[in-house]
Structure formats: structure tokens, C-alpha cells
C-alpha positions in Angstrom: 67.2 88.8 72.2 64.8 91.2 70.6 63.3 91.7 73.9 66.6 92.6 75.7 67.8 95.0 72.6 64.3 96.7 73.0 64.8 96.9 76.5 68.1 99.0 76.5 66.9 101.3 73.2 64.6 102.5 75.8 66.2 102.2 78.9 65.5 104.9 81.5 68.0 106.8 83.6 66.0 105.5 86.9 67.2 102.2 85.4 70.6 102.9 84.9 71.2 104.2 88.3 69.6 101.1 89.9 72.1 99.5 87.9 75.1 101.6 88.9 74.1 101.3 92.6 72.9 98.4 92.9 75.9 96.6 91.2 78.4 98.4 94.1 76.1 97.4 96.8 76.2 93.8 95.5 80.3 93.6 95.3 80.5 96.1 98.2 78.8 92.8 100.7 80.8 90.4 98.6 83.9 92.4 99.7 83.1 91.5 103.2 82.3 88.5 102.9 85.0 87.2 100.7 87.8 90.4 100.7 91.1 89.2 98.6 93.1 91.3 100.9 92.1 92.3 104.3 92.7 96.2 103.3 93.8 98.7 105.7 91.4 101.3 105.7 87.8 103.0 106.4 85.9 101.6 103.8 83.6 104.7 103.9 86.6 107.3 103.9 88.0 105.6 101.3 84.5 105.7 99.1 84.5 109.3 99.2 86.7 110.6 96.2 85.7 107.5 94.3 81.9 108.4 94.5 82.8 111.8 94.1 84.4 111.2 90.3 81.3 108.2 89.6 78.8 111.2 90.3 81.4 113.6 87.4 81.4 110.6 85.3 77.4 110.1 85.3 76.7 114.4 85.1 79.3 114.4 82.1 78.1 111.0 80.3 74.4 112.5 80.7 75.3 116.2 79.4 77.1 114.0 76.4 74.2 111.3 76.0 72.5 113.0 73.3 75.8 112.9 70.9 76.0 108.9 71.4 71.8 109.0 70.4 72.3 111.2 67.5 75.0 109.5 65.8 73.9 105.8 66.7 71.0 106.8 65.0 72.9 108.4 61.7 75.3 105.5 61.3 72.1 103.1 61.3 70.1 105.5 59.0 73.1 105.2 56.6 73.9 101.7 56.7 77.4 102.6 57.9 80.1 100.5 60.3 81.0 97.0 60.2 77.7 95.7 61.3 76.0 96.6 58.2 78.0 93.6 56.7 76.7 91.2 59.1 73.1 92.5 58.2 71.6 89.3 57.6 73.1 86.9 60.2 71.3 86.0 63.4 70.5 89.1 65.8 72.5 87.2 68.8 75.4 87.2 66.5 75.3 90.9 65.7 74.9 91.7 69.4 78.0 89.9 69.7 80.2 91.4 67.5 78.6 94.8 68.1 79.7 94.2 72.2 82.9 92.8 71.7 84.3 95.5 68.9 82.7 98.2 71.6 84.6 96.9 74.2 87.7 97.3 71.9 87.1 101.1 70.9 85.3 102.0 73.9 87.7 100.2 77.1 90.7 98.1 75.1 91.7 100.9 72.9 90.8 103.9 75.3 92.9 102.4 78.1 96.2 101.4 76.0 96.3 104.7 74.4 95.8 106.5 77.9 99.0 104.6 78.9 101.1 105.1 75.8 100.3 109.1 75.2 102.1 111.2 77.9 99.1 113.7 79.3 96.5 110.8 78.8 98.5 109.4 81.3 98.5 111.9 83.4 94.9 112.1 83.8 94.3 108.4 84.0 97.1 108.3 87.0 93.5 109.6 89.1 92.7 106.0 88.4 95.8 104.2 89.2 96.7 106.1 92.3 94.2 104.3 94.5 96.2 102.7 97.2 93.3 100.4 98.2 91.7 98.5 95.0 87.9 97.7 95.5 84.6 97.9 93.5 84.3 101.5 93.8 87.9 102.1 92.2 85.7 101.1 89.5 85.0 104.7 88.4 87.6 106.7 90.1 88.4 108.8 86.9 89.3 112.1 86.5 86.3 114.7 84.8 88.8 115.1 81.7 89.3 111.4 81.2 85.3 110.3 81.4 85.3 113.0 78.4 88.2 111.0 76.2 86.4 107.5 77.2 83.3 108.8 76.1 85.3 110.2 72.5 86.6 106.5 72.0 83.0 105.1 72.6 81.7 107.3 69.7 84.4 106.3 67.7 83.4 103.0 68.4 80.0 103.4 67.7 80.9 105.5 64.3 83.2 102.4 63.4 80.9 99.1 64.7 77.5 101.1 63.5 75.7 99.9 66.4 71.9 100.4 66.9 71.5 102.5 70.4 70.2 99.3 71.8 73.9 97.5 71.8 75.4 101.0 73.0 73.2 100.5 75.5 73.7 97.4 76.4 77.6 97.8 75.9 77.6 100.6 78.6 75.7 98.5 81.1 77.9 95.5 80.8 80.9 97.3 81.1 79.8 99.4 84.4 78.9 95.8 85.8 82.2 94.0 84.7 84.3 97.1 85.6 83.3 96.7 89.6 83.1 92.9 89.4 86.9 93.0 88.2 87.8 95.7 90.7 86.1 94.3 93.5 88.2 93.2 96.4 86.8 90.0 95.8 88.6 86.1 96.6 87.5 83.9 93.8 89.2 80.4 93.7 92.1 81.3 91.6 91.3 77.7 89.1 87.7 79.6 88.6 89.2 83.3 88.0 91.3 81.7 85.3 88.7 79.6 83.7 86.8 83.0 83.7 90.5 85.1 82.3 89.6 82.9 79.1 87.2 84.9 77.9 86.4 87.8 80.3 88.8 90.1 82.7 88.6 88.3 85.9 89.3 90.6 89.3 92.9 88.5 89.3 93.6 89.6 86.1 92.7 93.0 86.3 94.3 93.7 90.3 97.7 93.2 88.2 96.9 95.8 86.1 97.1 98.0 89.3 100.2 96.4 90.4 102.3 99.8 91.3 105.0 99.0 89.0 106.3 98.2 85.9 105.8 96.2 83.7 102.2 95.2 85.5 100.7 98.3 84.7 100.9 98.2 81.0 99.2 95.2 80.8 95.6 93.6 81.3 93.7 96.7 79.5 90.7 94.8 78.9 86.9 95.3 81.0 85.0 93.0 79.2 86.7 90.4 77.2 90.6 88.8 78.1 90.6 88.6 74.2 91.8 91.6 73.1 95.0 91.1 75.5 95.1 88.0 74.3 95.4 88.8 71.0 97.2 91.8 71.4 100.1 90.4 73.3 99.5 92.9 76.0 98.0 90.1 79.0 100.7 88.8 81.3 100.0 87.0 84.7 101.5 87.2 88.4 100.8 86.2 91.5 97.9 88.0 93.3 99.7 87.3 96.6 102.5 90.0 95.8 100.3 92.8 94.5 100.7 96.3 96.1 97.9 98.6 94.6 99.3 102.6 93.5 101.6 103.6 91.3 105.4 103.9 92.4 106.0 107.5 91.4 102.7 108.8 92.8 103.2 107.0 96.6 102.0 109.6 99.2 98.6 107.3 100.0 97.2 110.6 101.9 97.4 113.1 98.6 96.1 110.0 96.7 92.8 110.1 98.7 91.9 114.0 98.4 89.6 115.1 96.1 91.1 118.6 95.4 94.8 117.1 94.9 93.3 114.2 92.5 91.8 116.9 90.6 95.0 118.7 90.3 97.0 115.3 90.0 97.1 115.7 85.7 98.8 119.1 85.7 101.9 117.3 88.0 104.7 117.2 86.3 104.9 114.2 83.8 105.9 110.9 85.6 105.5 107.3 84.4 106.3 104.4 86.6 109.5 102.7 86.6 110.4 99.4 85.7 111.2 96.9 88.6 115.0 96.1 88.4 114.6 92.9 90.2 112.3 90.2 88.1 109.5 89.1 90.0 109.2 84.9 89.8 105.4 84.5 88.6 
């Protein structure tokens, strides 16, 4: 474990691209080969925007790296965040505990409080308007809400007191997991629950981006099911009846422009509706 901890304290940006591209080239062939829905579209066309707001995310997260360095480093200097309390327990426990509270400040937390705080969810609607779910939904996000991700993650880190190696490490699990579990991908649904256990399968999280109520305020998690688990927020449905968008946000061809995304969090305030008839799981 010391190896792999030493290995993302000094990870490398060439790295961390192969990582981010190599990771949508991998689910972008398992698409093909075994899509959940046969969707509708010009896979290519339909890329566009979505690469256009991973290549914000990565210029934004790079002009910001140096905060996440700088105050790994003073929380550890100081002996400050919950870790410190698990100083002398094995190192593959600490990693654990330092991932799995990351994933709660840095994707659980971020993601519920995006969808209970009115212009949060306004921005994050640039996420939730994709009409056709697949692994480079993954990080369709608007500039302003890569900025509020990255202000939970330093919470996170302030809070856990996590060694630059976990941040690491945390960041590069969660850009894996986050295009595995939007990938357009047809597991077995008996192995995608086994998986919805512990982790956020791509069933669980397609109903997250069910267009309606109350789908999409549930399933927050990227990593770890737990936190929905525990939180009361994870509910299931059947992946057959999912339709991707959000209800008050349907024109698919504004959806898919850059320049109206961009625009999309200064719209008026909207939240989706609740679906009057009950949907039999």
C-alpha cells in the first residue's frame, strides 16, 4: 500500500490524463459492445459539449491544484482531521477511511447539496440535461460547478486530514467510477446489484438521471452505495423505463449546445416535478 500511496503523492499530470482518457476510451468500446440502450444519436456529435466542459473541468482543477497541495500538506503538518485519530492503525485502514469520508465531502455531500440549494441547482442542471446518458456524461459540468466540487473536496480534505497521496488517489477513483457508472453499459442486473452493495453501479446511478421526480433526488453517491444507504436517499427502479433529461429542461437540441449550456444557470429557476402517477418498481 505504501507503494500505491507513494505513487499518487507524486503522480504526474501525463499520468492523470492517461487516466482520464484512457478510462473513456475503455467504456466508450464497452458501450458498443454491450450499450444498455441502443441510443439515438451521433455518438461523436453528442461528445462534443461533454469534452468541451471535461477540458473546463481539468484547466480549472489544475489552476486550483496548488490549494488542494498546500492545505493537504498544513492539515498533515498539524496533526489535524479525523485521520489523525486513526494514526496508529494499519495504513490500508487509513486509506480506507481517508477514501470513503472523501467521497462523502467531495461527491455525496457536494451532489445532495447541489440539488437541495436553488442556484446550485441551476448550475448542476448542465449535468442532468443530457438527453443521452453515457461515459462522457461523466463530466458534463458546468465551469461554476467544477469550482463548488472542488470547494467541497477541500472541505473534505480540511475535515478527513488526508496526506496528498489519498487526495490523489481519491480523485483518480472517482474520475474512473464516475464514467464506469455513467457508461451506457448492460451489466447483468443480479451483478449490478451485487456491485449496488457497496459501490454505485451504472443501474443505480442511470436512475439518478431519470427526468423526473422523485428519481433525481436520489442515488448521489460516485464511489460508495453507502452513503445512500445510510442516508435514506437510495431508491431503486426499473432500468427498462428510464428516460435520461430533466422534465422541465426537455428541448434535447438547446441541451446539446455549448453556448446555451453555458447560459442554462442564469434560466429562470426551475426544479423538476413530481410524477403524479406512481411508477410500479
Amino acid at each position: 500500500m505504501e507503494i500505491i500511496i507513494n505513487y499518487f503523492e507524486n503522480i504526474s499530470s501525463l499520468h492523470r490524463s492517461i487516466l482520464l482518457v484512457g478510462g473513456i476510451s475503455f467504456f466508450w468500446f464497452i458501450e458498443g459492445a454491450i450499450p444498455l440502450f441502443n441510443l439515438n444519436y451521433q455518438k461523436w456529435k453528442h461528445a462534443i459539449p461533454n469534452l468541451f466542459f471535461t477540458l473546463t473541468t481539468i484547466i480549472i482543477n489544475f489552476f486550483l491544484a496548488f490549494l488542494l497541495v498546500s492545505t493537504s500538506d498544513l492539515v498533515v503538518e498539524r496533526n489535524f482531521g479525523i485521520l489523525y485519530f486513526f494514526a496508529n492503525y494499519p495504513l490500508v485502514f487509513k486509506i480506507t477511511i481517508g477514501i470513503l469520508l472523501l467521497d462523502f465531502f467531495g461527491a455525496y455531500l457536494a451532489h445532495y447539496v447541489e440539488h437541495r440549494v436553488k442556484p446550485l441547482w441551476m448550475i448542476h442542471l448542465v449535468h442532468h440535461s443530457d438527453h443521452n446518458v453515457d461515459t462522457t456524461t461523466a463530466n458534463r459540468h458546468h465551469p461554476l460547478e467544477s469550482i463548488i466540487r472542488f470547494t467541497f473536496t477541500l472541505f473534505g480534505v480540511v475535515v478527513v486530514g488526508a496526506p496528498i497521496g489519498y487526495v490523489m488517489l481519491y480523485q483518480s477513483l472517482s474520475l474512473i467510477f464516475s464514467q464506469f457508472n455513467h457508461a451506457n453499459i448492460k451489466l447483468p442486473k443480479r451483478v449490478d446489484k451485487i456491485i449496488s452493495y457497496v459501490f454505485v453501479s451504472p443501474d443505480m446511478h442511470k436512475i439518478h438521471h431519470h427526468y423526473r421526480l422523485p428519481y433525481t433526488d436520489a442515488n448521489y453517491g460516485n464511489i460508495f452505495s453507502i452513503w445512500d444507504r445510510i442516508l435514506g436517499t437510495y431508491m431503486d427502479f426499473s432500468r427498462e423505463k428510464i428516460k435520461y433529461g430533466v422534465d422541465v429542461f426537455p428541448n434535447e437540441e438547446r441541451n446539446s449546445k455549448i453556448g446555451e449550456l453555458l447560459k442554462q444557470p442564469f434560466e429562470p429557476y426551475q426544479r423538476p416535478t413530481v410524477e403524479p402517477d406512481k411508477i410500479k418498481l
